[in-house]
C-alpha positions, 0 to 999 in steps of 0.5 A, spaced: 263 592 396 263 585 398 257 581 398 254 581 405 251 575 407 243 576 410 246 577 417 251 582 416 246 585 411 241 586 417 246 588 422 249 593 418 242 595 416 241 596 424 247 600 425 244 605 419 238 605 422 241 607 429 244 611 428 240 615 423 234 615 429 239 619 434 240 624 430 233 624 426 234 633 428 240 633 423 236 629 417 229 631 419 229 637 424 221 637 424 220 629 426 221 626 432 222 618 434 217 615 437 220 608 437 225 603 433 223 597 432 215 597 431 212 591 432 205 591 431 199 587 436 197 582 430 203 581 427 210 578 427 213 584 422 217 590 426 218 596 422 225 598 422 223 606 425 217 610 427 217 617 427 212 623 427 212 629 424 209 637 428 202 635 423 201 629 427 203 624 420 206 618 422 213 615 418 214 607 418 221 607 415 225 600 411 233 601 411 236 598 406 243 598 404 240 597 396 232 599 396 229 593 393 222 590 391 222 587 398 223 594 401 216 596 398 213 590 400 215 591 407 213 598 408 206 597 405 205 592 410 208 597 415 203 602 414 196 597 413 198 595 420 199 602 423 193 604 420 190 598 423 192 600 430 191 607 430 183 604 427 185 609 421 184 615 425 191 617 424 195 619 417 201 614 415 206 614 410 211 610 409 218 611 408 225 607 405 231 610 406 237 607 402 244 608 400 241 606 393 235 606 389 235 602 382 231 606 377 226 600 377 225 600 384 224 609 384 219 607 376 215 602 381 213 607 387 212 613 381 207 610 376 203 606 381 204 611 385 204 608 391 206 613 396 211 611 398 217 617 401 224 615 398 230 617 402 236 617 400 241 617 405 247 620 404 254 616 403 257 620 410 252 614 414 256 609 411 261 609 417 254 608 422 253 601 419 262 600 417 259 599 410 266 601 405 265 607 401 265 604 395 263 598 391 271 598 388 275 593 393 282 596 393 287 592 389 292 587 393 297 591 396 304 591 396 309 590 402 316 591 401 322 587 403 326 590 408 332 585 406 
């Protein structure tokens, strides 16, 4: 896959997200929305997603394209304020759905156990964000002459 700047990243991440969100009954039959792009009263950060599942638990989702060590830092920032809004009445649990988990980010959440759902999205969504199937980029291609 070619590099991404930071914006065609984020828009990519959104699309994912997107996507993901209006067909949430397909991935998590037992969820609903409750709202894209979560702001939160005393901070500017945004969660990507909040769902909520039949038990009354709230998920505050990350999309990433590659989960990151700042996907753990922003969905624990996540849930801290949601707690705080809800006046800690409420379960939440926070939530990074990627393509990719590299071994140290999955090693991270487990030892430490920070309770944090990983999700695993399925290569079928790539198209959501237009993301190449592959990290392999097509060698160059030949046209023949039509002399």
């Amino acid at each position: 896959m070619p590099k991404l700047d930071a914006g065609e990243r984020f828009a990519f991440e959104c699309h994912i997200r997107d996507y993901f969100a209006a067909n949430l009954q397909r991935f998590r039959p037992n969820e609903l929305v409750s709202k894209c792009e979560v702001a939160y009263r005393t901070s500017r950060i945004r969660a990507d997603l909040r769902t909520i599942n039949q038990a009354d638990v709230i998920f505050e989702w990350e999309f990433k394209i590659e989960a990151d060590y700042s996907a753990i830092g922003q969905v624990m920032a996540y849930s801290a304020y949601a707690k705080i809004e809800f006046d800690f009445k409420r379960t939440v649990r926070p939530v990074i759905a990627a393509f990719r988990f590299p071994e140290e980010i999955r090693k991270a959440i487990e030892v430490n156990n920070l309770g944090i759902e990983i999700v695993q999205l399925p290569a079928s969504l790539r198209a959501a964000g237009a993301l190449p199937h592959s990290q392999v980029m097509p060698s160059r291609i030949e046209i023949p002459r039509m002399d």
